[in-house]
C-alpha positions in Angstrom: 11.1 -14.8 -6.6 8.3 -15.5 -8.9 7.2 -12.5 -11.8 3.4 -12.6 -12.2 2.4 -11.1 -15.7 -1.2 -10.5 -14.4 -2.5 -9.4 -10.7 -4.4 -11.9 -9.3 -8.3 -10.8 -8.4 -7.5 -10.7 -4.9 -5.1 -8.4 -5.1 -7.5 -6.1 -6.9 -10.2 -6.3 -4.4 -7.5 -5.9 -1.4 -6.6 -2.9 -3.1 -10.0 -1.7 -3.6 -10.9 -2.3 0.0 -9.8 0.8 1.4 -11.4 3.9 1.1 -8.5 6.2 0.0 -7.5 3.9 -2.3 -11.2 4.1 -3.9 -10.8 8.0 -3.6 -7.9 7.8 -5.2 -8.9 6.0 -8.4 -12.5 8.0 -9.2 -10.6 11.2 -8.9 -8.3 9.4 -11.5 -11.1 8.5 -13.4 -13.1 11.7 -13.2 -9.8 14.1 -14.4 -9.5 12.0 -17.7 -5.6 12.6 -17.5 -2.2 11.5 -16.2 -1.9 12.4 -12.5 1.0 12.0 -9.9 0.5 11.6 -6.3 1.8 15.2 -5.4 -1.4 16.3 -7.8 -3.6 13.7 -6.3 -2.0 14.4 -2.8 -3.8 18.5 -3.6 -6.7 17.1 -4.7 -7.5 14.9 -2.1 -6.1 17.1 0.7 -4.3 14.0 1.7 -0.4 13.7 3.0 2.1 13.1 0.4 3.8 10.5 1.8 0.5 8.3 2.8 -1.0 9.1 -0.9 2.0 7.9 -2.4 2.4 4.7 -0.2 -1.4 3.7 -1.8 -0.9 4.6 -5.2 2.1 2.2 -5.0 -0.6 -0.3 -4.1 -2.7 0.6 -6.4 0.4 0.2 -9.3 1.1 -3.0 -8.1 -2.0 -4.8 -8.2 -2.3 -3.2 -12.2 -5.4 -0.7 -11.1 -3.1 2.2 -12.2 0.0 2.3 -14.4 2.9 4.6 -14.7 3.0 6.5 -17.9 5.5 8.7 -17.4 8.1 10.3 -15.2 9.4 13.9 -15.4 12.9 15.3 -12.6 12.0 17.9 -10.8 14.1 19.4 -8.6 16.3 16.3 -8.4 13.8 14.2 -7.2 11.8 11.9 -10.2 7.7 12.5 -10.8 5.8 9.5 -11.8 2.4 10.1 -13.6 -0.1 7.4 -13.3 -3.1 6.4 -15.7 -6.4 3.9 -14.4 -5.8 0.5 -15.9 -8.7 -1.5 -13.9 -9.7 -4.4 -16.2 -11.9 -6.2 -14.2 -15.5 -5.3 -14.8 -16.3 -5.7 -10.9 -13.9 -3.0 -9.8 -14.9 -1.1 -12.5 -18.8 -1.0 -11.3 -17.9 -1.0 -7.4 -15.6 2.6 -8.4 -19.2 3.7 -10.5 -21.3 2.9 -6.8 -21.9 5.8 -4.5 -19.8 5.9 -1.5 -22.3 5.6 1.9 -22.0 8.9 3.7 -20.3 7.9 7.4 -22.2 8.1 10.3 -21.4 11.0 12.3 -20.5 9.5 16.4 -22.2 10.4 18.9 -20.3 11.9 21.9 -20.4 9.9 25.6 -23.5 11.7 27.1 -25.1 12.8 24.2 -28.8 12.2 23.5 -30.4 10.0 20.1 -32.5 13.0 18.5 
């Protein structure tokens, strides 16, 4: 198995292309601090287990590395810092989200 030394810009936009993953980074960004993804996870009012699953992701594609890890409990917490080099990622994070449009339900009127 080949060891890449730097993510390629694919995997960065991957990454980038889903919307937790997005949320997930500007609340990085915005704290100014090391964060794990039980902290994140409270934050985001996300589950544990599917937060941690995309800032895996997000680690492996270089967008966020670990900084530190601490036991709790008998279980190991990782703490994460943004590491986004690519200028493009880095404007894209900086771009306001477009607010979803709410559905209409089957029978409903346009007004």
């Amino acid at each position: 198995m080949a060891i890449r030394s730097r993510p390629k810009t694919n995997d960065m936009f991957n990454a980038l292309a889903h919307p937790l993953r997005r949320r997930i980074l500007r609340r990085m960004i915005k704290q100014r601090r090391e964060m794990s993804p039980r902290e994140l996870a409270g934050d985001l009012s996300e589950p544990l287990s599917a937060l941690s699953y995309h800032v895996r992701v997000l680690a492996e594609c270089e967008a966020i590395r670990l900084t530190r890890t601490k036991q709790v409990r008998g279980s190991t917490q990782h703490f994460y810092r943004p590491a986004i080099r690519h200028k493009w990622a880095r404007l894209a994070l900086a771009a306001r989200e477009p607010k979803p449009k709410k559905r209409r339900r089957r029978g409903e009127e346009k007004g």
